[in-house]
C-alpha positions in Angstrom: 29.8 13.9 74.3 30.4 16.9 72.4 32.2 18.5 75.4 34.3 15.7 75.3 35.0 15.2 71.6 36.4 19.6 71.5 38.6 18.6 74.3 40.0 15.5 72.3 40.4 18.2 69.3 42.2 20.2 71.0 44.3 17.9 72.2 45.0 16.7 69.5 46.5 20.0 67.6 48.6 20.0 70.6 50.1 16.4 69.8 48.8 15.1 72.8 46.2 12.1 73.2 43.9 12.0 76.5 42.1 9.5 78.9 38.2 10.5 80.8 38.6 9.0 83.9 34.8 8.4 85.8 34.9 7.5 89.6 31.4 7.1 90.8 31.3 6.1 94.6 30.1 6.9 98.0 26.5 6.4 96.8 24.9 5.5 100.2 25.9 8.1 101.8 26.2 11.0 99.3 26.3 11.2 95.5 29.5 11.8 94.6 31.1 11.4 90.8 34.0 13.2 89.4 34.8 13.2 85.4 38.0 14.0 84.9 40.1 14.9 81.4 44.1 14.0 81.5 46.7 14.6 78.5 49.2 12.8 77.8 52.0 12.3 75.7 50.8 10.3 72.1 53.1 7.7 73.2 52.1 7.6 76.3 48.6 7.6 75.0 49.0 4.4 72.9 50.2 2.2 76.0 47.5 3.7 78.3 44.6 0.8 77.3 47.3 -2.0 78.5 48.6 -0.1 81.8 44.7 0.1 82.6 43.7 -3.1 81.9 46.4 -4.9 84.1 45.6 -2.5 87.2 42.2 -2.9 87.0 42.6 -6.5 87.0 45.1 -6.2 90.0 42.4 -4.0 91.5 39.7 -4.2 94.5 39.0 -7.6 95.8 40.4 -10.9 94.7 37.2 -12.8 94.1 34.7 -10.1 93.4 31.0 -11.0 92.6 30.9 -9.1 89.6 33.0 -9.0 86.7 36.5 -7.7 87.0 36.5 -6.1 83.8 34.0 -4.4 81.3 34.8 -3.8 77.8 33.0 0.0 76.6 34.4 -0.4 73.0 30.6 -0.9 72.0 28.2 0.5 74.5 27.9 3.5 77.0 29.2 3.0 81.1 25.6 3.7 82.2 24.7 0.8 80.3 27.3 -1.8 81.5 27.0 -1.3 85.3 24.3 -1.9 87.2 22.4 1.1 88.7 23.4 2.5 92.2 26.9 0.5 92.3 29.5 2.7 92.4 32.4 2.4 89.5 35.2 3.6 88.1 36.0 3.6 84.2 38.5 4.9 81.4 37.8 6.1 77.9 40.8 6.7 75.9 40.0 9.9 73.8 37.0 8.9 71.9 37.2 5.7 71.5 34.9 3.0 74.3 37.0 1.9 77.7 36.8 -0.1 80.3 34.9 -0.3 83.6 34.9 -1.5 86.8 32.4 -2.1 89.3 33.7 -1.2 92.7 32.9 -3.8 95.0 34.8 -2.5 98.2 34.9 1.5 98.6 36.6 1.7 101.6 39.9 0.2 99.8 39.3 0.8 96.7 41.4 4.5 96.5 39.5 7.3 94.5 42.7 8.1 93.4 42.9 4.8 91.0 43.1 6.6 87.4 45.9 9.1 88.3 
């Protein structure tokens, strides 16, 4: 967290906003996550939650057996998804996210936040 919130800072005497993107998948065979930082324009920034929400909703499978959606505006990833499913999720600078819980890995692209 304090990693994150200098990068935020620093961003932000740049005039630039920025989204963490968490993928968390390929746990059977290998742990594998990767935490990622992107800037982006403030404007850019203030539409990001929206553009996010609608793809993740469009995402993965059509009738998934867990929930499509999970709000982080009031607690932590690690306690919204179930242990040892793999995930993806979005904080937008730092303020709470969403999540996802990944119920296909093989077409679900681990590319999804860029």
């Amino acid at each position: 967290q304090m990693f994150r919130s200098v990068l935020v800072k620093m961003f932000e005497a740049k005039d630039l906003d920025c989204v963490f993107l968490e993928t968390n998948m390929g746990m059977k065979k290998r742990y594998h996550m990767v935490y990622e930082c992107i800037p982006l324009p403030k404007e850019v920034g203030d539409v990001a939650p929206i553009y996010f929400k609608k793809a993740i909703m469009e995402s993965d499978e059509e009738w998934s057996v867990n929930k499509k959606l999970i709000d982080l505006s009031s607690k932590d990833v690690r306690k919204s998804v179930p242990k040892g499913l793999p995930y993806f999720s979005v904080d937008f600078g730092l303020e709470g996210g969403f999540a996802h819980v990944i119920e296909d890995q093989h077409k679900f692209p681990h590319y999804f936040g860029k």
